[in-house]
LOBADO-589223 format. One line per 4 residues: number of its first residue (from 0); for each residue x, y, z of N, C-alpha, C. Coordinates in steps of 0.2 Angstrom, whole numbers, m for minus. Example, Ala and Ser with C-alpha at 12.3 -4.5 7.8 and 13.67 -1.06 7.14 Angstrom:
<atoms>
0> 66 m28 39 62 m22 39 66 m16 39; 64 m11 35 68 m5 36 64 0 39
</atoms>
This chain:
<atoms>
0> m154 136 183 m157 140 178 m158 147 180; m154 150 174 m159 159 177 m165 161 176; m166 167 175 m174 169 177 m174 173 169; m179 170 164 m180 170 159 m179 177 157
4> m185 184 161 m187 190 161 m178 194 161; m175 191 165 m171 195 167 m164 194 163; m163 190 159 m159 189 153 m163 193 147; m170 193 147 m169 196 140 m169 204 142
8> m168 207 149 m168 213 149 m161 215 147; m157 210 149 m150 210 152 m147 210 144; m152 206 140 m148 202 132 m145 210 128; m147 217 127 m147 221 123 m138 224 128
12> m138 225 133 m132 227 138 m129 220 135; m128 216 136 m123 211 136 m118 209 126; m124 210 122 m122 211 116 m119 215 114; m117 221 119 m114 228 117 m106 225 118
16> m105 220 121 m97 219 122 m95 215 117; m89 215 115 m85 214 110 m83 204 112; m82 205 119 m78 197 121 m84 196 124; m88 196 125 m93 194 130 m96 186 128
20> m96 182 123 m95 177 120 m93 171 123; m84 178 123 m79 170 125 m81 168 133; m80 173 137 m81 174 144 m85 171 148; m94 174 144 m100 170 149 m102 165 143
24> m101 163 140 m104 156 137 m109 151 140; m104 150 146 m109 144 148 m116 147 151; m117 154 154 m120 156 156 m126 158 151; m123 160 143 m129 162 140 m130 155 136
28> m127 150 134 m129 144 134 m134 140 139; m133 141 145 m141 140 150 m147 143 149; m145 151 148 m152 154 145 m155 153 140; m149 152 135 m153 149 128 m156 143 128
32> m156 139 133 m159 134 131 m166 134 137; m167 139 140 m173 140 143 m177 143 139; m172 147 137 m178 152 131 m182 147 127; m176 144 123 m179 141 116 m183 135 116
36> m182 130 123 m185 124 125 m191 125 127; m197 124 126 m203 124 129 m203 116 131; m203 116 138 m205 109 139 m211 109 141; m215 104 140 m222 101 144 m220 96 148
40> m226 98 154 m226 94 159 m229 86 159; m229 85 153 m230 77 152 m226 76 149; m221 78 147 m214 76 142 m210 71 150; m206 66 145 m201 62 150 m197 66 152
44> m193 63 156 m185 63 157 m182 65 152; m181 59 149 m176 56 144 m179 61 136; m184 64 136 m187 69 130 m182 75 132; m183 77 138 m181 84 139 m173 84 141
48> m169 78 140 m164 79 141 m162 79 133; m165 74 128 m164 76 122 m165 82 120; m170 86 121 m170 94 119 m165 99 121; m162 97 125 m155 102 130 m150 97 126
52> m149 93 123 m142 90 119 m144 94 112; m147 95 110 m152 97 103 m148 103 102; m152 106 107 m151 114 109 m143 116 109; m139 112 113 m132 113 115 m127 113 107
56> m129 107 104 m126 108 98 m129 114 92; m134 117 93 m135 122 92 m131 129 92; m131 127 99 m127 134 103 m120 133 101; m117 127 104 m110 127 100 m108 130 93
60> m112 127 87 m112 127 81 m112 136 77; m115 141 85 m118 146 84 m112 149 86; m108 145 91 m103 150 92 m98 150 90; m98 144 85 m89 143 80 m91 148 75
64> m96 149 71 m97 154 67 m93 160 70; m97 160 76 m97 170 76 m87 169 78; m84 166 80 m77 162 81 m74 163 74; m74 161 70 m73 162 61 m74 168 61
68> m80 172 62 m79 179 59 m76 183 61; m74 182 68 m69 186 71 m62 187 70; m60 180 68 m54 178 67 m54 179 59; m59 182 55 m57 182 48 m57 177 42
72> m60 171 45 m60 165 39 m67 164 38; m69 161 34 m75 159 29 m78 155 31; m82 154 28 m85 146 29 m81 141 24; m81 142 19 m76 137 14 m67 135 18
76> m68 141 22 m62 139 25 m63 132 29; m68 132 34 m70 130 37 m72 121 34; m75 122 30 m77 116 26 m70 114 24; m67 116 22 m58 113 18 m57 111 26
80> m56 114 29 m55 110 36 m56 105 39; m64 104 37 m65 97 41 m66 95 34; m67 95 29 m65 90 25 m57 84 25; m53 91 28 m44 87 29 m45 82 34
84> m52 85 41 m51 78 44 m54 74 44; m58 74 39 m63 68 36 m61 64 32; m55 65 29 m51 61 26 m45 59 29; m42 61 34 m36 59 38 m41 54 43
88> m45 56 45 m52 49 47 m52 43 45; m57 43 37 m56 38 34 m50 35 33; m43 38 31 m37 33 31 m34 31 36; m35 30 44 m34 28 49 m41 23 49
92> m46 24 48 m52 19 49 m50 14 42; m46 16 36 m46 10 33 m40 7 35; m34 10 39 m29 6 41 m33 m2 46; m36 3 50 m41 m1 56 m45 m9 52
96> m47 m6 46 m53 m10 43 m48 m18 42; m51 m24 44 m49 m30 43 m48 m32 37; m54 m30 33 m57 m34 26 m50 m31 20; m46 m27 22 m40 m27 17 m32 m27 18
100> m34 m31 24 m26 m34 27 m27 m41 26; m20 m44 25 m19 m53 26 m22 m53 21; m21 m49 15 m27 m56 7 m24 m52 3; m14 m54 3 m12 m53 m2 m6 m59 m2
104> m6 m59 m11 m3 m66 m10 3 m63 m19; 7 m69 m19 11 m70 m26 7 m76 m31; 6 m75 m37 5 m82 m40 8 m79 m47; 10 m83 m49 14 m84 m55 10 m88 m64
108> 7 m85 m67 3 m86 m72 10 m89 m77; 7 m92 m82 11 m93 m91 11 m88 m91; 16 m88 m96 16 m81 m100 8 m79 m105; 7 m83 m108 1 m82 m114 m4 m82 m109
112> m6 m84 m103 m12 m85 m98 m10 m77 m96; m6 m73 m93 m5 m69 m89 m6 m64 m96; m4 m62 m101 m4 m57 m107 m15 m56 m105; m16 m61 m106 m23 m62 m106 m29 m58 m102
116> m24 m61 m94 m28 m57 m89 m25 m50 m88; m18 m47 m90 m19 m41 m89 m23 m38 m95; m25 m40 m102 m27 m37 m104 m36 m35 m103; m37 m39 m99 m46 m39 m95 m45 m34 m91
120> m38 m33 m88 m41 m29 m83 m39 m24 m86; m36 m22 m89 m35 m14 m92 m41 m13 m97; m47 m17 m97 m54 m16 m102 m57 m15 m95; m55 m16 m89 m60 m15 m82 m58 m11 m81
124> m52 m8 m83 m50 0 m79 m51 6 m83; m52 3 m89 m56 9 m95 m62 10 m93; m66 5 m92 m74 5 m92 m75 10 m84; m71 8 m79 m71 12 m74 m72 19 m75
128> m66 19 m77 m64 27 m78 m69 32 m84; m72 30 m87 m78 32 m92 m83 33 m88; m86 27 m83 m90 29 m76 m88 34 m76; m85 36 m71 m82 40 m67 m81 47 m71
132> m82 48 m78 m82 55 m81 m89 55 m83; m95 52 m83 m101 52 m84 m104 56 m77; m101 53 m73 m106 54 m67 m101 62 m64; m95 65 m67 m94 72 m70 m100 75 m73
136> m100 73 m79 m103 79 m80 m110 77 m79; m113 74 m74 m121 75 m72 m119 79 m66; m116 79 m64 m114 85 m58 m113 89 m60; m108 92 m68 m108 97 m69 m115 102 m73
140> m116 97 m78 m125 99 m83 m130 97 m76; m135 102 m76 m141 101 m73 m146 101 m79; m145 103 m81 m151 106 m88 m154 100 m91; m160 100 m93 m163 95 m94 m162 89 m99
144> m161 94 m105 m158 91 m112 m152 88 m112; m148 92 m106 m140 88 m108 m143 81 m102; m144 82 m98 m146 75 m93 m148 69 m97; m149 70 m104 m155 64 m108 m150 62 m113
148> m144 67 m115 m140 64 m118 m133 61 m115; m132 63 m109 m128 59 m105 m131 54 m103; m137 52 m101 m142 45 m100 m141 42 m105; m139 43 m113 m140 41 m119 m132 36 m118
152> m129 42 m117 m122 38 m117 m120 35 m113; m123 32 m107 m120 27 m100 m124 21 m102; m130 22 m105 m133 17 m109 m130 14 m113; m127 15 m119 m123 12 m124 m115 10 m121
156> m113 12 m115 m106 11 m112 m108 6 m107; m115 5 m106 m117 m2 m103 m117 m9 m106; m118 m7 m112 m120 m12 m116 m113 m15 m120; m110 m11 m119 m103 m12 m122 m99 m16 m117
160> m102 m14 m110 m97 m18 m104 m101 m26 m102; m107 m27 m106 m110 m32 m106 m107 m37 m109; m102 m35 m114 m96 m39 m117 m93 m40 m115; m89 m38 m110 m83 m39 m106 m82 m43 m102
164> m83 m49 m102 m82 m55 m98 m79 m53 m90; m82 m56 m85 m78 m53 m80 m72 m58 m80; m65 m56 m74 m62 m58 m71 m64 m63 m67; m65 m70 m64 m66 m73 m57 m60 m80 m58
168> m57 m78 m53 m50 m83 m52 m49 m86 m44; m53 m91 m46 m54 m98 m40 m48 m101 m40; m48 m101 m32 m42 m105 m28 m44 m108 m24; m45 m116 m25 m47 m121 m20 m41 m126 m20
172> m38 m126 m13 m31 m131 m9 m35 m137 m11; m31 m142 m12 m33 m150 m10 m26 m151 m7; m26 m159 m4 m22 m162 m3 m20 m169 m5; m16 m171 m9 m15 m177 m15 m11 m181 m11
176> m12 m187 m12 m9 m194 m9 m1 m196 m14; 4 m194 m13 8 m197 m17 10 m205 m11; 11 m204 m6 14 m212 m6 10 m213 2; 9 m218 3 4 m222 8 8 m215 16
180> 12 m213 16 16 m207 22 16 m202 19; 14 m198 12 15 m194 9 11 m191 9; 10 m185 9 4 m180 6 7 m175 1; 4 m173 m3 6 m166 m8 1 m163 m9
184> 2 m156 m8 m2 m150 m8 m3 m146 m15; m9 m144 m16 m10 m145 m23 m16 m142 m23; m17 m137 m30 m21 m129 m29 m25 m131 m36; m31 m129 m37 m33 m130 m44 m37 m121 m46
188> m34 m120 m51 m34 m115 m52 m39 m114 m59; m42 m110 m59 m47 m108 m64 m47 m100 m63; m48 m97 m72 m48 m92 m73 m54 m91 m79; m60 m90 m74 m66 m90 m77 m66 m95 m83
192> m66 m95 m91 m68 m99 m96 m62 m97 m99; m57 m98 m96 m51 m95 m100 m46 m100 m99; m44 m102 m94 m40 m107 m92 m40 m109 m85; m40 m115 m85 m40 m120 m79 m34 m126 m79
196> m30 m127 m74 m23 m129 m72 m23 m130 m64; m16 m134 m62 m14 m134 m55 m8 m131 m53; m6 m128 m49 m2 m124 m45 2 m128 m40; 7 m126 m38 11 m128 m33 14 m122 m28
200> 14 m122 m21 15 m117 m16 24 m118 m17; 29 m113 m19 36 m112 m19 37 m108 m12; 43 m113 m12 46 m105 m5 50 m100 m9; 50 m94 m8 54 m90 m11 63 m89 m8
204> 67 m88 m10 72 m87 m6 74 m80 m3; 69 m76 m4 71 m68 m3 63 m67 1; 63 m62 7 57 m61 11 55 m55 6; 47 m54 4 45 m48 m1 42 m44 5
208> 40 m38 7 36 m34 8 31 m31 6; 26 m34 6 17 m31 4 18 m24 7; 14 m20 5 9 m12 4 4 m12 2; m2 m9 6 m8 m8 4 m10 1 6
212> m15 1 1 m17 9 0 m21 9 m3; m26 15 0 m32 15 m3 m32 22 m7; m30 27 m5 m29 33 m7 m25 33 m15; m19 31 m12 m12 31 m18 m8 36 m15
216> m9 39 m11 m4 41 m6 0 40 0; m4 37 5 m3 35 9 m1 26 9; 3 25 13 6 16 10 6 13 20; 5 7 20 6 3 26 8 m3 25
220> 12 m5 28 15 m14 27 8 m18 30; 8 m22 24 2 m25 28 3 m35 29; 11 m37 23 11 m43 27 21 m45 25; 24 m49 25 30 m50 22 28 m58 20
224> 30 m59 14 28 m63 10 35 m68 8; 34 m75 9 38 m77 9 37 m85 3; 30 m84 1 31 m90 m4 27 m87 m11; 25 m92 m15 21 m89 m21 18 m95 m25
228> 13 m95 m25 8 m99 m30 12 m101 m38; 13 m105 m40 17 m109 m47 11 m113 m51; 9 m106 m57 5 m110 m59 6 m116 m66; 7 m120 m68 8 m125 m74 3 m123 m80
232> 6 m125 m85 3 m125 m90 m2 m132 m91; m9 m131 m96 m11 m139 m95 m9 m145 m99; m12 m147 m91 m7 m154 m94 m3 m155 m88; 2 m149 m86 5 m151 m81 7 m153 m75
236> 9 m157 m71 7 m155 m63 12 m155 m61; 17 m156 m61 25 m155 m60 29 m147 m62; 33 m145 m55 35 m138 m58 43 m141 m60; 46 m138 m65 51 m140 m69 56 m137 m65
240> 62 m142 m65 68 m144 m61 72 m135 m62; 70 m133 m65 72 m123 m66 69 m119 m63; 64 m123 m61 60 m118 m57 61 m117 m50; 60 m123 m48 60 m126 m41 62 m133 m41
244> 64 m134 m33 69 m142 m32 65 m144 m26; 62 m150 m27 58 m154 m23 62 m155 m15; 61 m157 m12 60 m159 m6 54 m162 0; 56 m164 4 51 m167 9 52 m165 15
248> 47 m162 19 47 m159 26 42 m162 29; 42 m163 37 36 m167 39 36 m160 43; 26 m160 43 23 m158 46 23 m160 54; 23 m152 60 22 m156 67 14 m156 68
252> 10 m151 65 2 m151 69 0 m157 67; 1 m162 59 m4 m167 59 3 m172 58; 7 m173 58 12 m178 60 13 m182 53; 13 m179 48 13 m181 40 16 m179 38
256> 21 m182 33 25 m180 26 21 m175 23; 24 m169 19 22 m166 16 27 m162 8; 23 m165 5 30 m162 2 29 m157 0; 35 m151 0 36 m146 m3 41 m144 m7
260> 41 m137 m9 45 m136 m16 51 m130 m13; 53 m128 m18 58 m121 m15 62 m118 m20; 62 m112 m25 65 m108 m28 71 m104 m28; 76 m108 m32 82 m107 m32 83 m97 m34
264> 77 m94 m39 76 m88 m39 71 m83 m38; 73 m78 m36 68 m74 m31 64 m71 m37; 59 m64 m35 55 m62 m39 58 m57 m44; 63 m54 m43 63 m47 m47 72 m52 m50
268> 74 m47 m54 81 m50 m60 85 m47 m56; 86 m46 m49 93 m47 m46 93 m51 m44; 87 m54 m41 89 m60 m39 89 m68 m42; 89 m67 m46 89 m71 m50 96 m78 m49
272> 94 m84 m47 98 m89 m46 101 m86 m37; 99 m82 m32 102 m80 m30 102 m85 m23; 101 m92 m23 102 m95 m17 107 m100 m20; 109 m101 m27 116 m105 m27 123 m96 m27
276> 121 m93 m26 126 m87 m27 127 m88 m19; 124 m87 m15 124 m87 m9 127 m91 m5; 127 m98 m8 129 m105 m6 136 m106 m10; 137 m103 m15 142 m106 m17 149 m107 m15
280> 152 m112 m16 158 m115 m11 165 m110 m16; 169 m109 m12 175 m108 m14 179 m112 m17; 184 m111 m21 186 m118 m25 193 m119 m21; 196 m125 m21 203 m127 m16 207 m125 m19
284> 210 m122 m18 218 m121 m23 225 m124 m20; 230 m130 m23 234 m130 m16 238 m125 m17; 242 m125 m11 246 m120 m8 253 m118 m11; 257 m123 m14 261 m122 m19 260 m118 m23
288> 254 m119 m29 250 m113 m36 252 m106 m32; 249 m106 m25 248 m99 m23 253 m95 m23; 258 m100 m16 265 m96 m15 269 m94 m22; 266 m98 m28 270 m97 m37 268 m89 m39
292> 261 m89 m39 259 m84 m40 258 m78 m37; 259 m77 m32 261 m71 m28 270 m69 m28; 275 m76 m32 280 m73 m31 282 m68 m39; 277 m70 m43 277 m68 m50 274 m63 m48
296> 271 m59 m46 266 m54 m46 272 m48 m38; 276 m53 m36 277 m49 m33 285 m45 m35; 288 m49 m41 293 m48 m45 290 m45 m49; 285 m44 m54 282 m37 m57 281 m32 m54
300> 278 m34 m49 278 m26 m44 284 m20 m43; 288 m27 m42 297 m22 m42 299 m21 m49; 297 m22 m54 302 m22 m62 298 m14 m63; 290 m14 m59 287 m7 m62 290 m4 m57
304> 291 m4 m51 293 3 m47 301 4 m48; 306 m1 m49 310 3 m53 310 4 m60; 306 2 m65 307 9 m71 303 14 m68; 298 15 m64 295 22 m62 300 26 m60
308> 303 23 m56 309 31 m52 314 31 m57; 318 26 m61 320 29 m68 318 35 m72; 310 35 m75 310 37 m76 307 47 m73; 306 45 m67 306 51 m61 315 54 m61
312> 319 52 m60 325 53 m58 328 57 m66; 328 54 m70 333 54 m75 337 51 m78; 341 55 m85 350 54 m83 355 57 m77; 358 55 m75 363 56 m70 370 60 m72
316> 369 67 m69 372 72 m70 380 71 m67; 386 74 m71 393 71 m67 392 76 m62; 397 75 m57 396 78 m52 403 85 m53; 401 91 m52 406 98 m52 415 94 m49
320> 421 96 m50 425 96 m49 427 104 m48; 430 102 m39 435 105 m38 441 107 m38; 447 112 m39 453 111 m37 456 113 m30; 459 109 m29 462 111 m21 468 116 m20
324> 467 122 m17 470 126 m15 477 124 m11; 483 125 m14 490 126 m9 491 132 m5
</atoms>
């Protein structure tokens, strides 16, 4: 540490330079925190090592400023600045985060069941989006009177969301006994007070690729998806020979039949039907038909390229007559 007396003589010479800043830093960063530190002789260790870390971020924070001014930029600049990496932060901390990878899945509603729940949730994406312009203009009004009639109004859009049944859509697996070697897997699905039914797990024929994102700009794969939840209508427990085709596979972990299902169509309308397009066999033709019909196609071939150079060529000019010279 230097000698207190002799930096503040030195402090009025040393501000007169322009770079003097960049150059002795570390050196007026040791003064400054002699200056500004009082320690007592009964303070710890571990106190007076916190006041020199205290201090230090002080100085540094003192020296970005006078950094910016130099170079011309603001403080707004500065704030836009770390704001970009406080956000490019947070979206690698939520690639990192566990709680929103692995928990996506296919499941296929009825038609009249699914009309239902998309409509619940576009009454939870209104109700959202209302929040979210309320708590606008409380940040924009400060004023006393508007504050009591925005409170007026989140009031009464409370009361209205009190009506709106939430969403909760329970998936619990069982496992059902079809034949003394047989197990079948088997989901029972409930859609709050709105519908309850059982499911069957499909293999899909096509791999899907999942994306998650939190922003709406940035995307990450987060699983490849290869089967999809089949839900029935009630009443039903059996998924209809159009939809999927039975089979038995034995399990190795527990040493059991298991039966499962498998969908001849994928999710989206190309694929549709696209594991008998894929399988489909070629039809035998014998060998005679074929030799037939290649020789027909290949006497049409010849009747069009000679009337094509007929009609290229012409009439046919006589040809000039000479007389011969004695």
């Amino acid at each position: 540490m230097g000698d207190p007396e002799q930096y503040l003589k030195n402090k009025n010479e040393k501000n007169q330079r322009s770079n003097y800043h960049e150059f002795n830093a570390p050196f007026i960063q040791q003064n400054y925190i002699q200056e500004q530190c009082n320690f007592d002789s009964n303070d710890s260790q571990q106190l007076q090592n916190n006041k020199q870390s205290s201090m230090k971020k002080e100085f540094n924070n003192q020296m970005k400023q006078k950094q910016y001014k130099a170079n011309g930029k603001t403080k707004e600049d500065q704030n836009n600045f770390n704001s970009d990496r406080s956000k490019s932060a947070n979206f690698v901390n939520s690639i990192n985060d566990t709680s929103i990878k692995e928990n996506q899945m296919i499941i296929r509603f009825p038609e009249n069941v699914a009309k239902k729940i998309h409509e619940q949730f576009e009454l939870m994406n209104q109700h959202k989006q209302e929040q979210q312009k309320v708590k606008r203009k409380q940040q924009q009004n400060k004023d006393h009177n508007k504050q009591k009639d925005i409170d007026d109004e989140k009031n009464q859009k409370q009361n209205q969301n009190q009506q709106i049944p939430q969403m909760n859509i329970q998936i619990t697996p069982k496992k059902k006994q079809v034949q003394p070697n047989l197990c079948k897997l088997v989901y029972d699905i409930k859609v709050g007070d709105i519908f309850q039914s059982q499911a069957d797990v499909i293999d899909l024929p096509c791999i899907v690729e999942s994306q998650k994102t939190k922003d709406g700009i940035n995307f990450f794969k987060s699983n490849d998806i290869s089967q999809m939840l089949l839900v029935h209508q009630q009443g039903v427990q059996e998924p209809s020979p159009e939809q999927a085709e039975g089979f038995k596979q034995s399990s190795k972990d527990e040493g059991i039949k298991i039966q499962k299902y498998r969908s001849d169509s994928g999710i989206t309308d190309c694929t549709e039907q696209i594991r008998k397009k894929f399988f489909k066999q070629v039809p035998v033709v014998p060998k005679q038909k074929v030799v037939a019909v290649e020789q027909v196609i290949y006497d049409y071939q010849k009747e069009l390229a000679q009337s094509s150079n007929k009609q290229i060529e012409g009439p046919k000019q006589p040809k000039r007559q000479y007389k011969k010279r004695i």
